[in-house]
C-alpha positions, 0 to 999 in steps of 0.5 A: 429114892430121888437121884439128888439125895444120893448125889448129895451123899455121894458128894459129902463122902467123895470130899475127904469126910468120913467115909464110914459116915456114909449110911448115917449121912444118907439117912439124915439127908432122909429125914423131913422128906416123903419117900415114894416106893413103886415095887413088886418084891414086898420085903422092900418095904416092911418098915414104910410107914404106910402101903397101898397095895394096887389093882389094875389102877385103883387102891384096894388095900391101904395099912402098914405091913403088919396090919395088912398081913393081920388081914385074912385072905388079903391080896398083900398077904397072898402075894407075900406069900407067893413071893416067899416061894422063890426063897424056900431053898434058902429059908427053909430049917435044916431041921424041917423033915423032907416030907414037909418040905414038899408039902409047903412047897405043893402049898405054895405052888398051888397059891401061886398057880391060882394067883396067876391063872385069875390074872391070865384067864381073861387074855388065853382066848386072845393070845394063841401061841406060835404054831408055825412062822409061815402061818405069821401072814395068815395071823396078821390079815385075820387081826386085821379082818375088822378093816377087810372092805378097806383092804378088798378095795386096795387090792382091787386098786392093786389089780388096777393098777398092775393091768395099767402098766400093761396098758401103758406098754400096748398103747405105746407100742400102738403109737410107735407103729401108727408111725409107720403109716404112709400118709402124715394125716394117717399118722397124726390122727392114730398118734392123737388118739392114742396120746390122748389115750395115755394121758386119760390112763395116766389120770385114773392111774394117778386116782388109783394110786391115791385110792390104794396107798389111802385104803391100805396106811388106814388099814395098817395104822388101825392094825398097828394101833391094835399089835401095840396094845396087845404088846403093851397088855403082854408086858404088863402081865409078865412077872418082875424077874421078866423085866430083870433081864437085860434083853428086856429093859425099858428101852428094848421095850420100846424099840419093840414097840415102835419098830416091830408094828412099823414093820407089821403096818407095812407088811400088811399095807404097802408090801401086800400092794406090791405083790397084789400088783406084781402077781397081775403083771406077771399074769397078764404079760404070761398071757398076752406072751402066750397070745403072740407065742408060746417061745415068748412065754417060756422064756419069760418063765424060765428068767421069772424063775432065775428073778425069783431064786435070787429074790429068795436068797436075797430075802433070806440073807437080808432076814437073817443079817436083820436078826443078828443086826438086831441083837447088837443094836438091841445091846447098843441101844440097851447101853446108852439108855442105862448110861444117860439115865446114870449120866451122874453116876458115870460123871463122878466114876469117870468111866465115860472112855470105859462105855464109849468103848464097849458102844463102839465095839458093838456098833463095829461088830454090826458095821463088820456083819453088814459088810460081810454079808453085803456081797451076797446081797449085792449079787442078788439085788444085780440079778434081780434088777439086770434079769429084766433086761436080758429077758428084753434082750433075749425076746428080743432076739427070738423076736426077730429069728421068728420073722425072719422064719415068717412065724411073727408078723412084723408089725407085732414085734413092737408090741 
């Protein structure tokens, strides 16, 4: 029903008229004007002059209540029907002996399981349930397996990019020992070459960059584009009572829809880049440490094993607090979504102080959950940023012990 026909109403009664008058001054402000009613619950409108029962976007039945109900087998009688079921306990005579009871409702149940398996039939094949959160990354890159040439080149440019960095580390490490050499022309020549060497590196790092970053946001809006459809298709087949619930309102629905596929696109795309290229660089320095010794490489191990506990615990606790965050943002969404769309409502009630409290409540409770888990993560982000500076120091120091004992050469500590 338009807002402006209850507003008007709401603003006669308000103004010292007769507030009994009130249903009579509603239905004649009514009168002369087309009512348009969406719904699902058919007792709604037993008395619309005309309904026109919808599927999948076109009309396929079109009369009164009466004559739709007169039609055998029609699709308005079947959901009448099926909606009658969730009222039995309250419609049902006292007098009905407890053997028919169970017969109706068997009947019903049967209609009604019949309607929804036609309707879901055709997305059982498409949507799996949830055997394991772990498998969740598996899942997601099997959705995406349509753009699997696309993703290949990214990693590889991944790989590529990881075995730069190393490059860029020994051909700086080249440059600073070429100054060691004892003629200047000696020295410019070998600190030339390799300059020349860092800016061509620099260049294709650059083209690789641009390869990667290109190839996974196209692979990752194609599978967000997809998530958000099949989400979209989910919400459509959920019953009314689904979207009753106040966790499901229409702006919790979009937030979904919009966060929740962000989310995905990056997990697929940028964030499988970075663990392609940190698992090259984790590889390759193991590697080029175990060529120069083996005490180089343990240490490495041991403070890769220290970075990688605290990135644990750092990942846990940001997922949890990202779930409790979640719910009372959900809420505070869910409030001012209900209080702007009933802006005049609130307006002519005066209870704007009443909403502004309860947003701020929840917003507070969010701001004092982030403020308590803040020390964790804050000792976490220190010890996986300040890991990598101690193990410098640290080999370092070993560095040196090692030529002092003649166990490494000199010109290699650099390096």
């Amino acid at each position: 029903i338009n807002e402006k026909v209850v507003q008007e109403a709401l603003d006669r009664s308000c103004k010292g008229e007769d507030v009994f008058n009130f249903v009579a001054l509603f239905i004649s402000l009514l009168i002369g004007r087309t009512t348009i009613v969406i719904t699902h619950r058919l007792t709604t409108i037993k008395n619309a002059h005309s309904i026109y029962v919808l599927d999948k976007g076109k009309v396929i039945e079109q009369g009164t209540h009466q004559t739709l109900l007169a039609k055998a087998g029609s699709r308005y009688q079947r959901m009448l029907q099926v909606q009658k079921m969730e009222q039995a306990g309250d419609d049902v005579d006292n007098t009905m002996s407890q053997n028919e009871i169970e017969e109706e409702d068997k009947k019903q149940m049967s209609e009604h399981y019949r309607l929804l398996k036609c309707s879901q039939s055709k997305y059982e094949k498409e949507v799996s349930p949830l055997k394991n959160e772990r498998s969740a990354f598996l899942r997601l890159m099997a959705m995406n397996r349509q753009e699997w040439i696309i993703v290949l080149i990214g990693c590889i440019a991944c790989v590529v990019a990881g075995a730069s960095t190393l490059a860029f580390a020994i051909l700086l490490a080249e440059v600073t020992m070429a100054l060691g050499n004892c003629t200047y022309a000696a020295q410019m020549r070998q600190v030339l070459i390799f300059g020349f060497a860092i800016i061509l590196l620099g260049i294709v790092t650059m083209a690789i960059r641009v390869l990667q970053f290109t190839t996974f946001a196209v692979a990752g809006s194609n599978l967000s584009h997809r998530i958000r459809a099949k989400a979209f298709a989910y919400f459509l087949r959920q019953e009314v009572a689904y979207f009753d619930r106040h966790e499901n309102s229409s702006s919790s629905i979009f937030t979904h829809l919009s966060s929740n596929a962000l989310a995905i696109q990056q997990i697929t795309g940028i964030r499988l880049g970075l663990l392609c290229e940190t698992f090259v660089m984790i590889l390759l320095a193991l590697i080029l440490g175990a060529s120069f010794n083996w005490q180089i490489m343990l240490i490495l191990l041991a403070f890769l094993g220290v970075a990688f506990v605290a990135l644990f615990i750092f990942v846990e606790v940001k997922s949890r607090l990202g779930k409790r965050c979640s719910v009372l943002t959900d809420r505070a969404n869910l409030l001012s979504s209900e209080v702007i769309d009933n802006m005049r409502t609130v307006k002519q009630l005066a209870i704007e102080t009443m909403f502004l409290q309860q947003y701020s409540e929840l917003i507070w409770k969010s701001f004092k959950l982030v403020q308590n888990y803040s020390i964790i993560l804050a000792l976490a982000y220190t010890t996986i940023w300040t890991s990598a500076s101690f193990t410098i120091a640290i080999i370092y120091w070993r560095v040196v012990i090692l030529v002092e004992d003649g166990q490494f050469k000199s010109e290699e500590m650099i390096m």
